[in-house]
Backbone bond lengths (Angstrom), bond angles and torsions (degrees), N, CA, C in turn:
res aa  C-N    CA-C-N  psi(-1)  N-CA   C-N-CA  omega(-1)  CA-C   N-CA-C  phi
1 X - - - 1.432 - - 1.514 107.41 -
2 X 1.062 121.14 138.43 1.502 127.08 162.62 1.256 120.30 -128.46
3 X 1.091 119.76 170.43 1.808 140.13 -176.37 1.519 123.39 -137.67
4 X 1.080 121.68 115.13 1.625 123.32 -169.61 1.558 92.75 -104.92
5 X 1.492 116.77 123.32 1.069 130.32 168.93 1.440 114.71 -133.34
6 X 1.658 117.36 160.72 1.523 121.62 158.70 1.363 143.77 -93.45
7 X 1.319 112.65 97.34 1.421 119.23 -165.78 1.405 125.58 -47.09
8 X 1.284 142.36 177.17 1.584 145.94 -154.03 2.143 85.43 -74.48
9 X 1.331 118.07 -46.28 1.348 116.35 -173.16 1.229 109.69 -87.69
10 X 0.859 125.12 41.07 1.674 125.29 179.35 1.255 130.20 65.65
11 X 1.627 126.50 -15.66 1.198 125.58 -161.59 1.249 102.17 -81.29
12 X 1.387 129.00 159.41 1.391 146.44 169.44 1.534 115.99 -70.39
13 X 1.307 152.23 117.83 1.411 140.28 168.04 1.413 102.07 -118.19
14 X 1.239 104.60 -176.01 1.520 110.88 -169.30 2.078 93.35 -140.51
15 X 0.655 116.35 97.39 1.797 122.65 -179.20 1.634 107.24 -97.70
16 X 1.426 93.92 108.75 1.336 105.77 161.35 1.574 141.05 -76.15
17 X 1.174 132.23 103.05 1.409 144.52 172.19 1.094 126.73 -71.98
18 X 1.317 98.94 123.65 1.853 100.07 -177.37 1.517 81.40 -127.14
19 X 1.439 98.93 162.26 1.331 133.99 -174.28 1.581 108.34 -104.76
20 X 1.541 138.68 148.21 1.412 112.54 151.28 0.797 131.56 -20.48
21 X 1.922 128.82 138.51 1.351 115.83 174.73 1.450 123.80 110.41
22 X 1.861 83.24 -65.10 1.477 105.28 -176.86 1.446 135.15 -85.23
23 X 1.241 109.41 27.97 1.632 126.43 171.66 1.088 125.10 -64.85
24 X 1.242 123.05 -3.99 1.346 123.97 -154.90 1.049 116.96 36.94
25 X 1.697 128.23 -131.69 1.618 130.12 -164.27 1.157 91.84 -80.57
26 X 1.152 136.05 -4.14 1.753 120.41 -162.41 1.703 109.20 -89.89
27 X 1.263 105.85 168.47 1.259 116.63 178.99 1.588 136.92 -109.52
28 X 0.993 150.31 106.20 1.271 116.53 -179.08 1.418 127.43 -68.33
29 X 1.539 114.95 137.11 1.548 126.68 -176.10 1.452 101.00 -115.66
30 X 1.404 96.84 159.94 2.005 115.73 166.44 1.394 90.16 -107.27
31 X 1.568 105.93 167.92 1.790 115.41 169.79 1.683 94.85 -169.90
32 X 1.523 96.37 155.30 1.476 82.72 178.95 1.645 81.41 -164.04
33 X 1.427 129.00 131.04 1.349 155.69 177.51 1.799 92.46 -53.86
34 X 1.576 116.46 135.62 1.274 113.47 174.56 2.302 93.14 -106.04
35 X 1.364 105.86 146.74 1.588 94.08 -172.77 1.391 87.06 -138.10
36 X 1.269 107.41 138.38 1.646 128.96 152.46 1.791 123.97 -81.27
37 X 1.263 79.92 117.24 2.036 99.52 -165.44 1.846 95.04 -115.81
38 X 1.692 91.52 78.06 1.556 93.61 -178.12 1.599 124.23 -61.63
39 X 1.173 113.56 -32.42 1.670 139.89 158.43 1.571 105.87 -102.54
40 X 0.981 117.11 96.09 1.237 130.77 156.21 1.692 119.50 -28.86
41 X 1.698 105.99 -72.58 1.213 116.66 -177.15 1.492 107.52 -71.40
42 X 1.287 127.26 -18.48 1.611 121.57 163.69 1.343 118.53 -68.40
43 X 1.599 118.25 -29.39 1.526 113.32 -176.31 1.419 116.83 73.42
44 X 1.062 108.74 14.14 1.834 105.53 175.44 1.210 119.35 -80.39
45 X 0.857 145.18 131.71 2.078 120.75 -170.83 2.023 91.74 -137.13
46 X 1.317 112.66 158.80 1.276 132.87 156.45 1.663 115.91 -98.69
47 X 1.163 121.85 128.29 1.587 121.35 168.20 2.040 100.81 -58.77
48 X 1.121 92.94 137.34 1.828 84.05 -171.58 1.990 99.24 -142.07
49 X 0.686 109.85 -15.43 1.870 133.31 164.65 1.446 143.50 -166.36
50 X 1.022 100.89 -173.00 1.919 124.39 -175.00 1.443 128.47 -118.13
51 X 1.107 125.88 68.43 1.589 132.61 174.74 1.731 105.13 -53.88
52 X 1.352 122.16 101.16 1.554 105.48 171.40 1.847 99.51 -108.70
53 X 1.802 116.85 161.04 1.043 98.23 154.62 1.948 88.31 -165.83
54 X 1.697 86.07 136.42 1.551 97.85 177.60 1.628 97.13 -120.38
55 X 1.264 101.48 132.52 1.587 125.40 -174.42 1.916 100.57 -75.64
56 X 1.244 104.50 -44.60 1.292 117.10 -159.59 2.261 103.72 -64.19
57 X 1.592 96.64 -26.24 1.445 117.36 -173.73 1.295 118.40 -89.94
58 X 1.871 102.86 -27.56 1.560 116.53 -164.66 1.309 100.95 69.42
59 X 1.299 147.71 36.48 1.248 148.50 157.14 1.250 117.51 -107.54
60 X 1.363 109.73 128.47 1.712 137.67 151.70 1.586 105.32 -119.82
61 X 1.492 99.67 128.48 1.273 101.67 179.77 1.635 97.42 -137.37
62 X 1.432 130.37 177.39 1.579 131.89 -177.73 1.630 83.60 -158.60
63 X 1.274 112.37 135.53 1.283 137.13 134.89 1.714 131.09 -96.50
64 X 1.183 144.53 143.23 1.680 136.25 155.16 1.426 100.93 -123.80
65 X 1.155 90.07 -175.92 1.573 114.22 -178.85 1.495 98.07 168.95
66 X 1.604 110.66 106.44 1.429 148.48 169.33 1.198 111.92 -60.73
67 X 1.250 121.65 86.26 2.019 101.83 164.93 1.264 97.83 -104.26
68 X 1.942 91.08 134.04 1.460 108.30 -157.43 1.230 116.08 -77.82
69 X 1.915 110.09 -41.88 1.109 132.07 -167.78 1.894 95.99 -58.49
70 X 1.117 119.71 -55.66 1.719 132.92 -171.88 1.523 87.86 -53.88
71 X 0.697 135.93 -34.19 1.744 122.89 -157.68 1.541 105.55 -102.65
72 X 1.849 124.68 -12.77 1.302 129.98 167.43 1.205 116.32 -79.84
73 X 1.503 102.16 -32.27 1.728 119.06 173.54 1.094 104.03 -59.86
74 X 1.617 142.92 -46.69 1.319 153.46 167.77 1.591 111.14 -44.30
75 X 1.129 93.56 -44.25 1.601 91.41 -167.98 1.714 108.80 -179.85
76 X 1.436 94.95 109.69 2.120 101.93 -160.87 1.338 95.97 -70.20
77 X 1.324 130.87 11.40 1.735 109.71 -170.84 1.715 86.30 -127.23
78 X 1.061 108.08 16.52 1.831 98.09 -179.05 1.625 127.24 -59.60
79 X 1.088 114.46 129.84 1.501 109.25 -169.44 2.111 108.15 -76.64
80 X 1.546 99.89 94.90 1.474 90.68 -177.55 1.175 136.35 -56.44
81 X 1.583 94.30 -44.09 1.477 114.29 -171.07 1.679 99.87 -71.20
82 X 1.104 121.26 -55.23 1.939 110.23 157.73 1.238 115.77 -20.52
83 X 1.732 114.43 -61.97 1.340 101.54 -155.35 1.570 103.34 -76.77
84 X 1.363 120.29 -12.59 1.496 113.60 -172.31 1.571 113.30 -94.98
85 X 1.375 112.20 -21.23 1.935 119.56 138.99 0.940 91.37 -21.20
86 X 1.593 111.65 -106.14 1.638 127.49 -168.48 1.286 139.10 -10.42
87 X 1.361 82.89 -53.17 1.981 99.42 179.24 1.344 101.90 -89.77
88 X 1.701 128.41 -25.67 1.737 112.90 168.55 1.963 108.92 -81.35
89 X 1.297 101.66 3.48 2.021 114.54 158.00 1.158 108.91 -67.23
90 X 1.326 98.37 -60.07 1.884 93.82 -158.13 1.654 102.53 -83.34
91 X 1.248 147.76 -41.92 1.515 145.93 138.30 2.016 117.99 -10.13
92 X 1.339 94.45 -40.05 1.588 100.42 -179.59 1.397 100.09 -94.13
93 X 1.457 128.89 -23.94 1.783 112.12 -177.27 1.368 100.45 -80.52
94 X 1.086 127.49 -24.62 1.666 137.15 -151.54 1.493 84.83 -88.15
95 X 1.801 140.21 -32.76 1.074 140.56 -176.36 1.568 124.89 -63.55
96 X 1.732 73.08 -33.87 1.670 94.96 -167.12 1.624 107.13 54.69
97 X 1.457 101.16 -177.43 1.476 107.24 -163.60 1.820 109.73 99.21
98 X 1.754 103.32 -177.86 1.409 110.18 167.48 1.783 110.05 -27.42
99 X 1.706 106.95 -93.34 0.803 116.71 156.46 1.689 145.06 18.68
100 X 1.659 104.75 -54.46 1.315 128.23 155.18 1.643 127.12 -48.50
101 X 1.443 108.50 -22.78 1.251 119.20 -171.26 2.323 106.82 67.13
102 X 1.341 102.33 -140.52 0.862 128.29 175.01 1.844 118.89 -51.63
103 X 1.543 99.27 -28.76 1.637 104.98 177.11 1.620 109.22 -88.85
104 X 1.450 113.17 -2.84 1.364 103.53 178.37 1.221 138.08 -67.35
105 X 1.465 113.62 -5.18 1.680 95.89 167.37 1.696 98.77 -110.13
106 X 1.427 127.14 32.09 1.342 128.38 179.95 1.462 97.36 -90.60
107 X 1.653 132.57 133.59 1.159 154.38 121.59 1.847 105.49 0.55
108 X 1.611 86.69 132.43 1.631 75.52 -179.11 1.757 120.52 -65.63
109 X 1.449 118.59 -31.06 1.537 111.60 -176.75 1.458 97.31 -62.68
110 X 1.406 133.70 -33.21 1.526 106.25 -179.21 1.167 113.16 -85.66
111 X 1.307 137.61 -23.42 1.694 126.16 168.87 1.530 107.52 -50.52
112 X 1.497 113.66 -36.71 1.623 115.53 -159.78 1.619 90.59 -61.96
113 X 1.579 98.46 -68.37 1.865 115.73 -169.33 1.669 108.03 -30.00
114 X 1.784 120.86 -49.21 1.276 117.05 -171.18 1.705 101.40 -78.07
115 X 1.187 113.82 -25.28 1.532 102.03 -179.09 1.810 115.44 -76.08
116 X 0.869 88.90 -12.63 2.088 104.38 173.36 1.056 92.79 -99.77
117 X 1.017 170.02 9.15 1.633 150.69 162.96 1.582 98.42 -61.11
118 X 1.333 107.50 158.86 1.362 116.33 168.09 1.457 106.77 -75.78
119 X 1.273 94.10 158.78 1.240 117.17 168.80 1.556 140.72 -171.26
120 X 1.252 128.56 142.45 1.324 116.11 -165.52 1.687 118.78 -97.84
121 X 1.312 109.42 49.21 1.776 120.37 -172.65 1.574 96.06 -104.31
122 X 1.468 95.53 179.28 1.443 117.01 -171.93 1.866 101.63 -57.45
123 X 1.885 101.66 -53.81 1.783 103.11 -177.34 1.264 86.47 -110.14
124 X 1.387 98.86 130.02 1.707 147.14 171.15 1.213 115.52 -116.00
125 X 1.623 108.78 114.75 1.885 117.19 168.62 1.605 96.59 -67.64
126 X 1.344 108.10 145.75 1.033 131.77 166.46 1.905 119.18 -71.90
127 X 1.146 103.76 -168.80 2.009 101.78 163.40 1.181 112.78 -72.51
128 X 1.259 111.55 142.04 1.873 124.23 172.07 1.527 120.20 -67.08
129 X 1.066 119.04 105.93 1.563 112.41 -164.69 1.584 107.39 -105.64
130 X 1.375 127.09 161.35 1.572 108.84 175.20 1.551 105.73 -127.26
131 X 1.335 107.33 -179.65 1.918 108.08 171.60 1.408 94.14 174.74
132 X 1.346 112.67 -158.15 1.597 114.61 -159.73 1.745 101.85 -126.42
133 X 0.885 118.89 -175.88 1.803 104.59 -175.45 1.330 89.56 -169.55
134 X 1.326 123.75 -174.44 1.305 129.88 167.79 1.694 102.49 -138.68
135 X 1.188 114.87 -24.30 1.116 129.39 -170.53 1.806 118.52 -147.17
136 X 1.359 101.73 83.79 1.549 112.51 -161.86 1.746 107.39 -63.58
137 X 1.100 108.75 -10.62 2.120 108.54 -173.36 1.412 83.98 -92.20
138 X 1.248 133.46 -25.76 1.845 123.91 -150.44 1.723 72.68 -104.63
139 X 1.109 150.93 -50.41 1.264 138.49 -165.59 1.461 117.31 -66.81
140 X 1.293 105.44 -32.36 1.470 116.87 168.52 1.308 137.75 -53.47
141 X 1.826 91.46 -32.17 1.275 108.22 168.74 1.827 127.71 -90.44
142 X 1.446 95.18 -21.47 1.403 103.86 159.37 0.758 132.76 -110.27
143 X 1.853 133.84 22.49 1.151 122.11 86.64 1.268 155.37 24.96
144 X 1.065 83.80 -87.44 2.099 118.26 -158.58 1.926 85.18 -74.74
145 X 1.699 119.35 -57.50 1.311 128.55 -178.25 1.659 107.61 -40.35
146 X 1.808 105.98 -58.79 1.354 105.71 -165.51 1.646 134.21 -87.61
147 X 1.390 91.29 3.28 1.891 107.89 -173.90 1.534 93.51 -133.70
148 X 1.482 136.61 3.68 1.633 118.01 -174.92 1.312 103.27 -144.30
149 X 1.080 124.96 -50.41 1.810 117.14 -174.56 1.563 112.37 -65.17
């Protein structure tokens, strides 16, 4: 089934609806943008990764990609090598394993859920968004291409 509607900018789309069931091969995924909020109380943030996780796959996966220069522009005293700790944190819980620390024998939907929690640190998940995939590691990566590089 589909629906052709007009978006807030005028353009025409055509949105496809599936029903339970009715996904065909596809899957449903969560994703949620990871952002660097170098000043907190300024609110400026950089898109800096990709939290994906499909229940249906048993996959949680995280990608980043740091642009350094964008994040000095943010703020010239920013601690890089911190923020790229951080983002090689949330990449290693999403791995699970050793590595994971303390989340390693957690199920991937609960590693995903604690890595989306709010929070008031330097890297902040964004909102949880959903859609359909067929292939949640290949989405992850285009993703990561179309909201971070």
């Amino acid at each position: 089934m589909s629906q052709t509607h007009i978006n807030m900018a005028g353009h025409v789309v055509e949105r496809h609806i599936t029903r339970s069931g009715q996904g065909g091969d596809r899957d449903v995924f969560e994703y949620a943008l990871l952002r660097v909020v170098p000043r907190v109380e300024r609110g400026e943030c950089i898109n800096a990764g990709v939290l994906v996780y499909c229940r249906a796959k048993a996959y949680v996966g995280a990608r980043t990609h740091l642009d350094e220069a964008r994040l000095l522009a943010l703020d010239p005293a920013a601690d890089v090598a911190g923020v790229r700790a951080a983002l090689g944190a949330v990449e290693a819980v999403c791995a699970g394993g050793e590595a994971a620390g303390g989340a390693a024998g957690d199920d991937p939907g609960r590693r995903f859920r604690w890595l989306v929690a709010p929070r008031s640190t330097i890297v902040q998940p964004g909102p949880v968004h959903t859609g359909l995939t067929r292939d949640a590691a290949a989405e992850t990566e285009r993703l990561l291409d179309l909201l971070v590089r």
